[in-house]
C-alpha atoms as one frame of an Amber mdcrd trajectory, in Angstrom:
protein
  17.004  76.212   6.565  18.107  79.309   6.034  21.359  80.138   3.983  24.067
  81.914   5.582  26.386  84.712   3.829  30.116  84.575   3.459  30.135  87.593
   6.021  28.486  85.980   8.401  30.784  82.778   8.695  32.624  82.984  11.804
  36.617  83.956  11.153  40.029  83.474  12.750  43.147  84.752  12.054  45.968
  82.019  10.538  48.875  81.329  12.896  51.213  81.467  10.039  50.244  84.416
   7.870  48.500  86.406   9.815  44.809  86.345   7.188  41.889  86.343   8.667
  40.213  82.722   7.132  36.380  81.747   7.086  34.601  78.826   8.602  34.022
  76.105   6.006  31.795  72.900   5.825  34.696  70.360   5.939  35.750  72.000
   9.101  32.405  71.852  10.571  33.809  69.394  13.521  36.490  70.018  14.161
  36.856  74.136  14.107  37.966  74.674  17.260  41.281  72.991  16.457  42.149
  74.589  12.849  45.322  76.828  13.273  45.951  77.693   9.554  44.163  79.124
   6.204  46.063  76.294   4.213  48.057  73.124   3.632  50.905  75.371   2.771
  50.472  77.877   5.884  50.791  74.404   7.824  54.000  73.307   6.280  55.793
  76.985   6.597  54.322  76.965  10.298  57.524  78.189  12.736  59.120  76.372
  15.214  58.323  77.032  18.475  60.969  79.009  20.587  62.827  77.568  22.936
């Protein structure tokens, strides 16, 4: 197996701060559904407007 570079991890942008966040293992399964670079981007995230 080859080994992969940090740069070529795919990336999304966090829904709280606005940082672009790499992939990592422990998300492996369930990327699709992470929202936020952190535990503490989580806990500031906004409420949603209503």
């Amino acid at each position: 197996m080859k080994t992969r570079r940090k740069g070529d991890l795919p990336q999304k942008i966090c829904a709280t701060c606005g940082r672009p966040f790499a992939w990592r293992k422990k998300w492996e399964k369930v990327w699709d559904e992470v929202r936020y670079c952190s535990k503490k981007c989580s806990g500031q995230r906004k409420p949603p407007a209503t």
